[in-house]
Structure formats: C-alpha cells, structure tokens
TINU-498093 format. One line per field, with one value per residue (C-alpha): x, y, z; residue in three letters; residue number from 1. Coordinates in nm, 3 decimals, decimal comma. Each point is the difference from the previous one (the first is absolute). Example, Ala and Ser with C-alpha at 12.3 -4.5 7.8 and 13.67 -1.06 7.14 Angstrom:
TINU-498093
c1 = (1,230|0,137)
c2 = (-0,450|0,344)
c3 = (0,780|-0,066)
residu = (ALA|SER)
num = (1|2)
//
This chain:
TINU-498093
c1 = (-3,140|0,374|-0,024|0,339|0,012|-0,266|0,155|0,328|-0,179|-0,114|0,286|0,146|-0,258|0,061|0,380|-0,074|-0,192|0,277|0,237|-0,246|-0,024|0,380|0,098|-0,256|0,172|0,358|-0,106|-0,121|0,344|0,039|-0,361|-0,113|-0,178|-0,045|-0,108|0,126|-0,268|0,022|-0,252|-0,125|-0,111|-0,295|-0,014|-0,322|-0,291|0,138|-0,108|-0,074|-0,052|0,015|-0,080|0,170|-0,167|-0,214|-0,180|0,117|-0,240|0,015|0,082|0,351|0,084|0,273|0,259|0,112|-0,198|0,090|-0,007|0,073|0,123|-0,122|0,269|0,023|-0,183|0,115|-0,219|0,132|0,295|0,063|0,147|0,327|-0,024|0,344|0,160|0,230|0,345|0,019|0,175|0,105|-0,104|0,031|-0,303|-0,256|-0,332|0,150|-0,131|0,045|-0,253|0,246|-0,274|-0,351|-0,186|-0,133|-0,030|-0,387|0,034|-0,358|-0,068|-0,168|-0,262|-0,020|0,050|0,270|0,346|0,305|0,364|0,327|0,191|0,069|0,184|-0,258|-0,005|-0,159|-0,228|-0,067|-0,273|0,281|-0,220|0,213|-0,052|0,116|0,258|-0,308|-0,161|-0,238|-0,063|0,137|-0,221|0,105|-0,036|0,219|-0,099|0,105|0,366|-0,040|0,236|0,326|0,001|0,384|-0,019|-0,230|0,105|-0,154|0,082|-0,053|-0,291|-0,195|0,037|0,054|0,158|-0,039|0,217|-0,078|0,013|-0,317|0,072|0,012|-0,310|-0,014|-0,243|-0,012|0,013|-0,154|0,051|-0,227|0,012|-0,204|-0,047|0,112|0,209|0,040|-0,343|0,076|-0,085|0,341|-0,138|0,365|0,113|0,105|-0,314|-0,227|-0,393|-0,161|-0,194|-0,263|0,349|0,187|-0,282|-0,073|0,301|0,089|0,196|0,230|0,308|0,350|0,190|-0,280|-0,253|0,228|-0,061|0,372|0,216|0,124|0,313|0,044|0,235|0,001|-0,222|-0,064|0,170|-0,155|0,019|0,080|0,359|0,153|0,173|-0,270|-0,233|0,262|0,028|-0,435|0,030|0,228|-0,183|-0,312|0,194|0,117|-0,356|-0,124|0,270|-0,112|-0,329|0,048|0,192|-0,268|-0,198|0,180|0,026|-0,378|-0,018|0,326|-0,252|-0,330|0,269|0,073|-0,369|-0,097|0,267|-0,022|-0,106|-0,220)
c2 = (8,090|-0,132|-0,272|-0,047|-0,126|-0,269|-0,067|-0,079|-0,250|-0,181|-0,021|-0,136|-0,238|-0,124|-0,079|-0,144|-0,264|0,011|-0,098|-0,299|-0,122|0,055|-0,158|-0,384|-0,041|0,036|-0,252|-0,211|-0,024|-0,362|-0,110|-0,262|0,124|0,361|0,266|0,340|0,285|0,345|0,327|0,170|0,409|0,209|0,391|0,132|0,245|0,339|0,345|0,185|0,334|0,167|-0,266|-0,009|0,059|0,291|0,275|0,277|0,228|0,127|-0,324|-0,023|-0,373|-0,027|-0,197|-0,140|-0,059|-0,007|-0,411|-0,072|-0,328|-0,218|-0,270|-0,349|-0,365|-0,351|-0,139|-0,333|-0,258|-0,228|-0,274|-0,085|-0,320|-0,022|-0,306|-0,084|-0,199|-0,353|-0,128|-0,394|-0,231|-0,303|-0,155|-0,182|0,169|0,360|0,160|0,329|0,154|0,179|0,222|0,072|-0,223|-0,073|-0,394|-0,025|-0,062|-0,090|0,178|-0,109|0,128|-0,146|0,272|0,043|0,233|0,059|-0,038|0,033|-0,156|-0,358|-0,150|-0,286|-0,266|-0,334|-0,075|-0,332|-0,098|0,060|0,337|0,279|0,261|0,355|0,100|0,074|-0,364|0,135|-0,228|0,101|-0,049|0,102|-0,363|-0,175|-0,328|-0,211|-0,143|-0,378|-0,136|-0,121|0,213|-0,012|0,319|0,282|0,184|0,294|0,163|0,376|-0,076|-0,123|-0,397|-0,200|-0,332|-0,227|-0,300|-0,221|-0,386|-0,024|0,126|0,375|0,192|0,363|0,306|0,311|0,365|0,321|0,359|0,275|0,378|0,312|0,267|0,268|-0,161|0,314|0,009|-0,342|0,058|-0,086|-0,222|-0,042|-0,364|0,064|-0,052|0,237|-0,035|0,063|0,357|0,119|0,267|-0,279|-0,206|-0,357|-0,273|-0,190|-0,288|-0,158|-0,233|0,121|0,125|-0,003|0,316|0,225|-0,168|0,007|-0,280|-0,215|-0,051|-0,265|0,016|0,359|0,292|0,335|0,263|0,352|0,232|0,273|0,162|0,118|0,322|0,090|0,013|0,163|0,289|0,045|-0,060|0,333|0,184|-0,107|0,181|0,276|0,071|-0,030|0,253|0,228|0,023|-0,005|0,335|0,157|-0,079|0,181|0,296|-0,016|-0,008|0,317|0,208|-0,066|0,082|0,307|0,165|-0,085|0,208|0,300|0,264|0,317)
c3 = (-1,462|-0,046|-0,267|0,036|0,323|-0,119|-0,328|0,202|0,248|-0,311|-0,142|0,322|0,001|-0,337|0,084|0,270|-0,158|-0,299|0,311|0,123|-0,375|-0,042|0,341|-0,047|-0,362|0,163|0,308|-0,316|-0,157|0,106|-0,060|-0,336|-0,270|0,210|-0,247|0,104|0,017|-0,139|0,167|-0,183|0,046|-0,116|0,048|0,204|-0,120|-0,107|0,175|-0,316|0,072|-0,392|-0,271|-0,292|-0,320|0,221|-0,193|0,141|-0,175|-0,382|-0,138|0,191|0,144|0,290|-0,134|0,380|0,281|0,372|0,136|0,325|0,075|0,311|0,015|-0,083|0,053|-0,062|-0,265|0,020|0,053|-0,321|-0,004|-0,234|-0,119|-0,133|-0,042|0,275|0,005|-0,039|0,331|-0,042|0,333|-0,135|0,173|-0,234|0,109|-0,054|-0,299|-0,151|-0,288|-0,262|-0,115|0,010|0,232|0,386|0,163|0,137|0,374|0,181|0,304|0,351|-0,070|-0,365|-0,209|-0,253|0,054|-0,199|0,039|-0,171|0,299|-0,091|0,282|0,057|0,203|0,047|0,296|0,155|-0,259|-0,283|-0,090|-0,120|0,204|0,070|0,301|0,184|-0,062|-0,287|-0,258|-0,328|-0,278|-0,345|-0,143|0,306|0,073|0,341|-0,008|0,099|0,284|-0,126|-0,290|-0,063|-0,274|-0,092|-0,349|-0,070|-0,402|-0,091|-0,161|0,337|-0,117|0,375|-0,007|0,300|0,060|0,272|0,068|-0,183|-0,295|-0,172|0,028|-0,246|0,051|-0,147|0,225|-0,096|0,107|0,048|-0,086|-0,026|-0,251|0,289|0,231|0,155|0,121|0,247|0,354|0,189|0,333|0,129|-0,002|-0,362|-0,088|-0,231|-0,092|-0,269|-0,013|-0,250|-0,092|-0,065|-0,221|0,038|-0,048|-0,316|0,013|-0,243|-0,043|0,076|-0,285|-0,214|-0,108|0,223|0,313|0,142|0,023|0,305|0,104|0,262|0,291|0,011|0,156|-0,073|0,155|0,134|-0,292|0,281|-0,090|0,338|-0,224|-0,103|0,311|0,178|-0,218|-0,022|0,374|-0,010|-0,184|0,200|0,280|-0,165|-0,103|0,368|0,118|-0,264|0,088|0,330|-0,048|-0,184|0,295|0,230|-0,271|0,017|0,366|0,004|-0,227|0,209|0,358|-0,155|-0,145|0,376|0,113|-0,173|0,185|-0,086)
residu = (UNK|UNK|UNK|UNK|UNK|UNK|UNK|UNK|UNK|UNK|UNK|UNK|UNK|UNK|UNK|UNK|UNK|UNK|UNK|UNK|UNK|UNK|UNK|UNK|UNK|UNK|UNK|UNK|UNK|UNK|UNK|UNK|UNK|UNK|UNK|UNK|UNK|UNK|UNK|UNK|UNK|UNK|UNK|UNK|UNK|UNK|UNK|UNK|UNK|UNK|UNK|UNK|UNK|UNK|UNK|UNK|UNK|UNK|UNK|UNK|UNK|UNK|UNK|UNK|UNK|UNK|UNK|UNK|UNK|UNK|UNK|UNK|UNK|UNK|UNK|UNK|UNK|UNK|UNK|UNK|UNK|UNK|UNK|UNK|UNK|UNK|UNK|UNK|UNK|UNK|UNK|UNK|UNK|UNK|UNK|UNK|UNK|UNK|UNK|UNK|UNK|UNK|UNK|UNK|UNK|UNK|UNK|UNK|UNK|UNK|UNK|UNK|UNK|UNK|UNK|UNK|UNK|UNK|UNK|UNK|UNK|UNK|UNK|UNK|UNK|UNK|UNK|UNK|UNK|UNK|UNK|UNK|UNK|UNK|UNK|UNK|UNK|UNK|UNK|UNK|UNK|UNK|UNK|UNK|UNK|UNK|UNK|UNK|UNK|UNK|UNK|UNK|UNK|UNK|UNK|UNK|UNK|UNK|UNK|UNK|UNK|UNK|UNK|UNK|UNK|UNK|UNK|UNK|UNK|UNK|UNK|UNK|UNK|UNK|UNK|UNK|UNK|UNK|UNK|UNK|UNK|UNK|UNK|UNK|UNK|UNK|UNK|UNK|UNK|UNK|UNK|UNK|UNK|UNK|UNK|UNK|UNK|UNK|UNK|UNK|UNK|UNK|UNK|UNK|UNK|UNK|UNK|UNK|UNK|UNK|UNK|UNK|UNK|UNK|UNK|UNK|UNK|UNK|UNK|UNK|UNK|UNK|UNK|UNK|UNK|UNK|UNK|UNK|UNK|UNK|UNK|UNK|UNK|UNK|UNK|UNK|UNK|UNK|UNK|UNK|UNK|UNK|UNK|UNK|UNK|UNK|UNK|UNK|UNK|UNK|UNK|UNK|UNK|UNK|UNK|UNK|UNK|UNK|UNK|UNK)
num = (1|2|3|4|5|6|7|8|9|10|11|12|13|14|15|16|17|18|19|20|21|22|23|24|25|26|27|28|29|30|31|32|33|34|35|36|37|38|39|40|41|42|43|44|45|46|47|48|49|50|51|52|53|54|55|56|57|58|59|60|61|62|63|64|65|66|67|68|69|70|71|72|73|74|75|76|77|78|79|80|81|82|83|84|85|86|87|88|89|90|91|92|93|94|95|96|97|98|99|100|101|102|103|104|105|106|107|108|109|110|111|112|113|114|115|116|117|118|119|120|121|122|123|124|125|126|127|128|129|130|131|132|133|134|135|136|137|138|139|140|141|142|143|144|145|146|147|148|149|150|151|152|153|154|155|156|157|158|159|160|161|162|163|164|165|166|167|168|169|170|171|172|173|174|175|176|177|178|179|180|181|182|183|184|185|186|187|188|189|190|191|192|193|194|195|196|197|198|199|200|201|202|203|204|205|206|207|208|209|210|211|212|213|214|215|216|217|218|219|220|221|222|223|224|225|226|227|228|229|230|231|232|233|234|235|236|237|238|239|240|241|242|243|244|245|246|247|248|249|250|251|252|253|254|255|256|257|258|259|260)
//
C-alpha cells in the first residue's frame, strides 16, 4: 500500500481546516472583543516495521528502527485571548475590560454566557442589554428614565445621576482558570465548559480581575500581517502536498505499466 498518497490527503485535510481557521479570524478583524484562534496539528500512528531497541540475536540492540509516518490530524483550535486595542467611541454604555475578565450576559433560555464585547445598549425597560437585546448581568442594574449621566470608573464603581438624585452600584467580572477551554456560540458570546472550569467573579481592578475603561471597546486581537503570511503558508503547504499526491499517483501509473 502507498502511505504516501494517504499521508498527503491528510495533510491536505489538515490545511484545509488551517485555511477555514485562518480565513473566520481575518473576517473577524472588525469584530469586539473577537479572540483569534490558532490549529493546532498532531502526527498519526507510525507503521513500524523494525523497532528500535530490537534484539537482534547475541545480545545486539538495533540502534534505529524503520517508522513510517501516516500523516497529520488537527487536535484542536485554541483560542488567543490576547488583549486587544483600546478603540475610543465615546458613548457612555461602551466598556472595554483591560485585562482578565468576561461581563455575564443571561441567555433565552436562562443560562449564563460570556463576552468581551462591551458595546451595550439600553432597552426600553432601561436594562442594559447586549447588541442582540440580552440582558447584561455582571452587577448592571436598570438606568431610570431621565438619567442625565452614567459614570462608570476602572474599578467597576457606576454613578447614576438623574432628577431624583444619584444612585451607586458596584459591577463585577467573571473569568475562568482556562479560558481557552470556552465554547465560542458566535454572538461574541462563550459558555462555560467543564475545560474551562466554573466562573469566579470579582471587582474590576482588584485580585487580577481586569480593569474597565469606559467609552471604549476592545478591538479584535487579529493582526491582518500576520494572518496573511499563516494564510500563505497554509497554501504553500496545500500545494505541497498536493504534489506529493500526484508523485504518489506518477509512481502507482508507472508499476501498472511496466510490462513483463
């Protein structure tokens, strides 16, 4: 049997999905909070056909076997959390974590998911909500009508001024032991996975929980260079193994050719 031919189609396969990986962080360059992911590879069971460390007979070991390789797998796609830039807005409900730390968002369904994206919003119960109308938990409570001000410090402290007064709460952030182990559910939202370990919350600025900064958002933390030269390579490695297959298949044309 060819292994080559097979150990080529992995390979293949593997950039392939390298390209898909390489292509959503690029269409992500724009997107809040977006974490860019990385693949990442495993080689396949060898073909040994002489062990190393053999007895060969009379005490003699073989100092080199003969492995085979059978291609490659992805193992998995991690995600970078790496902080992104700090773009200014100017609008009072944007926040951006400088740091460690997710805002608890409540799902339909009532569950809990994660974000870094802070551009919230307020609905028409004064609820802080996401762009997608889920309410934002992480401490927030209702902004009362006529509210003229809401001032938000690094360390999660939320002034209120309205025509009744000043009302103060306090806003916590969540994070995770692995963040890397989040399940990504689009929306820029993540949930919690037994990977990742349960959440711990804590104030801003404080314990190593990051710190707020209002009136800005986190960028992606996807650099265009660099994407563009893994999405060469990516291609590069493709064509490569697309020529061995076609070696492969050269070799097997031939042997059926041969005549007697």
């Amino acid at each position: 049997m060819n292994l080559s031919l097979y150990s080529a189609a992995t390979g293949m396969e593997a950039q392939e999905l390298n390209l898909n990986t390489i292509s959503n962080n690029l269409a992500n360059v724009n997107t809040p909070g977006f974490k860019k992911s990385r693949i990442e590879f495993q080689d396949l069971l060898y073909s040994n056909t002489r062990t190393s460390g053999a007895d060969t007979g009379s005490g003699n070991i073989l100092p080199n076997g003969i492995e085979i390789g059978n291609g490659t797998r992805a193992a998995a796609t991690s995600k970078i959390f790496q902080q992104g830039q700090s773009n200014s807005t100017g609008q009072q409900l944007d926040l951006a974590i400088s740091g460690d730390g997710f805002f608890e968002v409540q799902k339909p369904d009532g569950t809990l998911a994660y974000t870094r994206d802070g551009s919230f919003k307020l609905n028409a119960n004064g609820q802080v909500v996401t762009a997608d109308g889920l309410p934002v938990l992480s401490g927030f409570q209702s902004v009362p009508p006529g509210t003229k001000s809401v001032d938000i410090s690094s360390s999660g402290s939320v002034t209120l001024q309205g025509a009744n007064g000043t009302t103060t709460f306090q806003l916590t952030l969540a994070r995770f032991a692995n963040p890397a182990g989040l399940q990504s559910l689009g929306g820029n939202l993540y949930s919690e996975t037994a990977a990742s370990g349960t959440a711990s919350t804590g104030q801003p600025a404080q314990n190593g929980y990051g710190s707020l900064m209002q009136g800005y958002l986190e960028g992606s933390n996807v650099s265009i260079v660099e994407e563009m030269v893994n999405l060469i390579a990516a291609q590069r490695a493709y064509e490569i193994n697309s020529k061995a297959v076609q070696a492969s298949d050269q070799m097997l044309q031939n042997v059926a050719n041969m005549r007697s």
